[in-house]
C-alpha positions in Angstrom: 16.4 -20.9 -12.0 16.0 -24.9 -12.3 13.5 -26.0 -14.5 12.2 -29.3 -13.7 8.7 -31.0 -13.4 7.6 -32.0 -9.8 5.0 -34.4 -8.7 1.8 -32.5 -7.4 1.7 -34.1 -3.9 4.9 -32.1 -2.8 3.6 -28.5 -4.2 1.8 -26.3 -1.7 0.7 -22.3 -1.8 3.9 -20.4 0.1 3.1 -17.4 2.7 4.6 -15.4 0.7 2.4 -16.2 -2.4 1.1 -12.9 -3.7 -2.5 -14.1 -3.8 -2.4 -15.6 -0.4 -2.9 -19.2 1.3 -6.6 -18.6 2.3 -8.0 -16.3 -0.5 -9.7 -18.4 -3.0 -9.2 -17.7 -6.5 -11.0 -17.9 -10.0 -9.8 -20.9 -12.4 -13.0 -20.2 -14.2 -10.7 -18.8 -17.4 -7.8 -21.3 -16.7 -9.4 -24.5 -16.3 -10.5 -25.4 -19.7 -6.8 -24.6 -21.4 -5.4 -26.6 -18.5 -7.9 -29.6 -19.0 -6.9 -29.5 -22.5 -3.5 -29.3 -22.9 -2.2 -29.5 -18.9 -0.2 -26.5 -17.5 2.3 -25.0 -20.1 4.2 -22.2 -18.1 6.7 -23.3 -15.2 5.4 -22.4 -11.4 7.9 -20.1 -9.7 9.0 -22.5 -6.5 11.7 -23.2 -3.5 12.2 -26.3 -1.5 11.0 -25.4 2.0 11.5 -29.3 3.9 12.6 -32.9 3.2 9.1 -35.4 3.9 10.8 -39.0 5.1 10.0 -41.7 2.9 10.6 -45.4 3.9 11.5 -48.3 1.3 12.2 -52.0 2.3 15.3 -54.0 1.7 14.6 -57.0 -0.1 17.3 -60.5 -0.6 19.2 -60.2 -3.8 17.3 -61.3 -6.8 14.9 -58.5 -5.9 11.9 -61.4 -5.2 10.6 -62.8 -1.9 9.7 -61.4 1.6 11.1 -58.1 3.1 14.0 -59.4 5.0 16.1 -56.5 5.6 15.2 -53.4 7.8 13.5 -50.2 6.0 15.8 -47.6 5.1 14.7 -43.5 5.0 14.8 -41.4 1.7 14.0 -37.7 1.9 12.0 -36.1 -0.7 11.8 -32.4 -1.2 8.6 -30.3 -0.2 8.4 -27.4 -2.5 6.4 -23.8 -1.7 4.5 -22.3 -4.6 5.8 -18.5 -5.0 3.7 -17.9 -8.0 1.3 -20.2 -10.0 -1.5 -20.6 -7.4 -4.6 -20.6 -10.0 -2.6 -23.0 -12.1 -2.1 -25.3 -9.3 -5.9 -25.2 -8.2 -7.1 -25.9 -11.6 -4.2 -28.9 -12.1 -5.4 -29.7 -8.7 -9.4 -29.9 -9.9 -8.2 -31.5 -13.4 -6.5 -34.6 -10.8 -9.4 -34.8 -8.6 -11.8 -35.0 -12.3 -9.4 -37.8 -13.1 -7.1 -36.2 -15.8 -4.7 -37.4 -14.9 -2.4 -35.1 -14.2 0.6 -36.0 -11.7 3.6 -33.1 -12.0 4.2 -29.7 -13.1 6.2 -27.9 -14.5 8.4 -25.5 -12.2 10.9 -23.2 -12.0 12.8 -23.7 -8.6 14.3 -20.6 -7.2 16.9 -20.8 -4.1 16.2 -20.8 -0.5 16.3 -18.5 2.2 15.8 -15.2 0.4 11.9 -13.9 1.7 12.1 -10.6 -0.1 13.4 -12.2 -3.1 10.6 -14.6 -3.1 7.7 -12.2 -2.5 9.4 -10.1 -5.8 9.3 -13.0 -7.9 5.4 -13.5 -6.8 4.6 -10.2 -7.3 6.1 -9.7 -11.0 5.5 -12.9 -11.9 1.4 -11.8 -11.1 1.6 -8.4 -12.3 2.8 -9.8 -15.2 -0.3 -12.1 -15.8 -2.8 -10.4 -14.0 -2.4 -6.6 -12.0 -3.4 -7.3 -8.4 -6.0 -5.1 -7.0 -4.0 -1.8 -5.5 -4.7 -3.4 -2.0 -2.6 -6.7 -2.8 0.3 -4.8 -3.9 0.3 -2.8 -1.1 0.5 -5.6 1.2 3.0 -7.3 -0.5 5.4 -3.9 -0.6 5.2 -3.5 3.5 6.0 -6.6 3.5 9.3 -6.2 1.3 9.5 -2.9 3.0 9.8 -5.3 6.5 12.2 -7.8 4.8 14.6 -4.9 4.5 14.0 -3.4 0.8 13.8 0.1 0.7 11.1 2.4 -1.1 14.3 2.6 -4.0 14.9 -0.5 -4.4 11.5 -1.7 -4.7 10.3 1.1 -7.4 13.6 -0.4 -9.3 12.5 -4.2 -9.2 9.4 -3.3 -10.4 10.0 -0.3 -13.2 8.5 2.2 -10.5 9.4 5.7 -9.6 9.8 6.4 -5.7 6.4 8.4 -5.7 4.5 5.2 -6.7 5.8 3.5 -4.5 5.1 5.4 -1.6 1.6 6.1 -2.9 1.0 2.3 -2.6 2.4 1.8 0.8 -0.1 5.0 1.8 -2.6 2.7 1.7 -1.1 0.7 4.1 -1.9 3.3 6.7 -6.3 2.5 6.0 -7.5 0.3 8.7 -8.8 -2.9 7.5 -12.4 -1.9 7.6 -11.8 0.7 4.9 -9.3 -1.6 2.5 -12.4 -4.5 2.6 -14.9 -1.8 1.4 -12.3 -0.6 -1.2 -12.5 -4.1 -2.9 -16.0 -4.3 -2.1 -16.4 -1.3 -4.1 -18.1 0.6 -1.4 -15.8 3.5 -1.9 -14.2 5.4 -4.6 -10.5 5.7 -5.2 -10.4 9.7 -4.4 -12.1 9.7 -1.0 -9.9 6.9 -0.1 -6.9 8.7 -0.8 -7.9 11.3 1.3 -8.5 9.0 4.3 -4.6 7.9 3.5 -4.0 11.3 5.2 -6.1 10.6 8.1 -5.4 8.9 11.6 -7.4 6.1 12.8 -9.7 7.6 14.7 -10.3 10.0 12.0 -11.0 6.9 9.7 -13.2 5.2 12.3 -15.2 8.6 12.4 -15.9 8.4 8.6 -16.7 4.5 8.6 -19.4 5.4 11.6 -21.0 8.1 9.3 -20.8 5.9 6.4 -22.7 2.9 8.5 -25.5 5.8 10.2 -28.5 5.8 7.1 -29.6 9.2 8.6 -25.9 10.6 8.8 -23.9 11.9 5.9 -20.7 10.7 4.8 -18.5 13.2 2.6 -16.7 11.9 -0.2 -14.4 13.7 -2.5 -13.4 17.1 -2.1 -15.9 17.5 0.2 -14.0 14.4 3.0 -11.0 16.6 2.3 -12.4 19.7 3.4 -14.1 17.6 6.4 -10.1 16.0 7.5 -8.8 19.3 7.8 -11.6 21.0 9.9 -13.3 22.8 6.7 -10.5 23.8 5.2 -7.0 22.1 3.6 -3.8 24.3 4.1 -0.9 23.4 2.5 2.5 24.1 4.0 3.6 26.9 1.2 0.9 29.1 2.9 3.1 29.1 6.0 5.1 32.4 6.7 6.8 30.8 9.8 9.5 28.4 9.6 8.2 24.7 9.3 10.9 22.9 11.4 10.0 24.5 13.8 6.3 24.3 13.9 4.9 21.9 16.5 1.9 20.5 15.2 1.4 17.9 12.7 1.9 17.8 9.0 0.2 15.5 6.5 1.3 14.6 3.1 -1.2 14.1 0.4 1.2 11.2 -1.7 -1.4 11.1 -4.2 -1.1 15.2 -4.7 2.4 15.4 -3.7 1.7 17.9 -1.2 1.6 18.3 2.3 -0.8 19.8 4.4 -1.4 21.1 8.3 -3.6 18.6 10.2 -5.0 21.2 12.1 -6.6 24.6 11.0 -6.3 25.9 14.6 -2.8 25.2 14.8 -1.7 26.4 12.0 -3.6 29.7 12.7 -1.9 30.0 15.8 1.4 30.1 14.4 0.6 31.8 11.6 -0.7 34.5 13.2 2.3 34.7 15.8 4.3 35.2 12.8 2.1 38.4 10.9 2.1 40.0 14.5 6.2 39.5 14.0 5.9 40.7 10.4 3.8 43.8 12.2 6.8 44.7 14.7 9.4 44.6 11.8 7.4 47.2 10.5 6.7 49.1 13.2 10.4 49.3 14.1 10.9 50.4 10.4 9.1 54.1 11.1 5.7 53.1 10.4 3.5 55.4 12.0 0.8 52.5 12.7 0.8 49.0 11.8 -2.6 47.4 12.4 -3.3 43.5 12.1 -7.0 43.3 10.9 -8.9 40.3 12.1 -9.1 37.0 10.9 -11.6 37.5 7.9 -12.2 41.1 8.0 -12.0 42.6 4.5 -9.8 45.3 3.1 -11.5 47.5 0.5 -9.2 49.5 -1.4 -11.5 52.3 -2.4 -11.7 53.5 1.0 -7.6 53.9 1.2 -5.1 55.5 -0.6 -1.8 55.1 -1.1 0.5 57.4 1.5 4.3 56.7 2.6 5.7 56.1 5.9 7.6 59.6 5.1 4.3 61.3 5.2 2.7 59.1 8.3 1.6 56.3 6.3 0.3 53.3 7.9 0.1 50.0 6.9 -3.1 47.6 7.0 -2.4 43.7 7.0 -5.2 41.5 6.2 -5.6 37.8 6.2 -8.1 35.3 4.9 -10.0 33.9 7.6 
C-alpha cells in the first residue's frame, strides 16, 4: 500500500466501512490524543472519483489580469475503508480550529469490494472487536462478493465453524439483532432463534412484547422451537436422505436437529414397525410395538428364546 498524507476535504466514510456511513461513533477516548498530537496511524483508503478543479491562465510574468481561458485539473476523491473514529475526531479537531488539514493514509487499489471490506474488518478487529452483529454483516457481505466460508475463516485466523456460526446470525430478523445490541436478549436464547424461521422468530418477539405472556429463554426457547422437545438426527433409525421434513443445525452446538417432533415421529415409527416385520419374518412367535410412551417393566418379563416361543416387546420413549 501507498503511504501518503491527503488533505481532509477529499476523505469520506466508504460503504464498505466496517462501522458504517450512518452509524455514529464514540471519539470520546480518541479525541484528546488526536487534539494533542494529531492522528498518528495511516487510514486504510482507495481513490473512488476525480472532483474537477479549475485554475486560470495568467500572461507570462505571472502578474496582471486573467487573460487566458481556465484550464481543468482532477484531484482524487478518496473512500475511507478503515479509520472512521479518527477521521470524525480530526474532523471535530478542524471545526475547534486545530488546525488540522491532511492525514495520514494508506491507499489500497481500486476495484476489489471484498478486498476492501477485509481490510476494514481486520483493520477494526484489530483496534476494537465489533459487536458479533457487525461482523456478521460484514461476512454476508464477503460471502455476496464471492469469498467463501474458507476463505474467509483464513483472512481472518478463523476455523470454518466460526465462521458459519457468525453468518447464523444473519438468519435473525432485524427486530431480534436490534434487541441483541440493545441488550434485551442473552447470547444463548439467541442462538437458539438462529435455528428458527421467521415466523417462528416473530412468534417469540410477540411473547416478548405481551407483559402478561411469557417468553422462554434458554433451554426452555429450545424446548419451545422444537414443539417440547429437541431431537437430534443420531436418534433417527431411518435413513436421513431420505426423510422429507426439515432438519435444523444448531452451529453453535454443532448438531442438527428435526424441526418437527410430529415428523420425525412419523418416520420414526414407520421404521420400528419395519424393524418389527424383520423380526417377525425371523421366527418370532409375536413381535409387539408398544405405544408411544408406554413403559416396559422388566420384573414382569423374563427372558425366553424364539426357539421356545419367545416374543419380543419394543418400546419407545414418547
Amino acid at each position: 500500500m501507498k503511504l501518503k498524507h491527503i488533505d481532509i476535504t477529499r476523505l469520506s466514510i466508504s460503504n464498505l466501512n466496517m462501522r458504517g456511513t450512518r452509524k455514529t461513533c464514540d471519539i470520546a477516548n480518541i479525541l484528546p490524543s488526536v487534539r494533542t498530537r494529531g492522528v498518528l496511524v495511516p487510514l486504510i483508503v482507495r481513490e473512488t472519483a476525480r472532483e474537477p478543479v479549475c485554475t486560470n491562465q495568467h500572461p507570462e510574468g505571472g502578474g496582471g489580469a486573467v487573460i487566458g481561458a481556465s484550464t481543468v485539473d482532477q484531484l482524487p476523491a478518496y473512500e475511507i475503508l478503515a479509520g472512521k473514529r479518527r477521521y470524525h475526531a480530526a474532523m471535530a479537531v478542524r471545526e475547534e480550529g486545530g488546525g488540522i488539514k491532511d492525514l495520514p493514509c494508506a491507499i489500497i487499489a481500486p476495484g476489489d469490494d471484498a478486498a476492501a471490506l477485509e481490510a476494514s474488518l481486520i483493520e477494526n478487529i484489530a483496534r476494537l472487536d465489533p459487536d458479533e452483529m457487525t461482523r456478521c454483516e460484514t461476512f454476508t457481505r464477503l460471502v455476496r462478493e464471492g469469498r467463501d466460508v474458507e476463505a474467509i475463516a483464513q483472512t481472518f485466523g478463523l476455523t470454518a465453524l466460526q465462521v458459519r456460526r457468525t453468518l447464523a446470525l444473519g438468519n435473525l430478523v432485524p427486530r431480534l439483532r436490534s434487541l441483541y445490541r440493545a441488550d434485551g436478549i442473552d447470547a444463548v436464547s439467541l442462538r437458539h432463534l438462529t435455528m428458527a424461521s421467521k415466523a417462528r422468530q416473530r412468534e417469540w418477539l410477540a411473547l416478548h412484547d405481551d407483559e402478561a405472556a411469557y417468553a422462554p429463554t434458554g433451554a426452555a426457547l429450545k424446548s419451545w422451537l422444537f414443539g417440547g422437545a429437541s431431537i437430534p438426527v443420531e436418534a433417527a433409525l431411518f435413513d436421513i436422505d431420505e426423510f422429507p421434513g426439515e432438519i435444523v443445525s444448531d452451529l453453535f452446538g454443532n448438531e442438527r436437529y428435526f424441526a418437527s417432533a410430529e415428523a420425525f415421529w412419523s418416520a420414526q415409527m414407520a421404521a420400528v414397525e419395519g424393524r418389527a416385520e424383520v423380526l417377525r419374518e425371523d421366527g418370532w412367535s409375536e413381535v409387539v410395538v408398544m405405544d408411544r410412551g408406554d413403559t416396559f417393566y422388566s420384573w414382569e418379563h423374563a427372558p425366553w428364546s424364539k426357539a421356545k416361543g419367545g416374543r419380543v416387546l419394543i418400546a419407545t420413549e414418547k
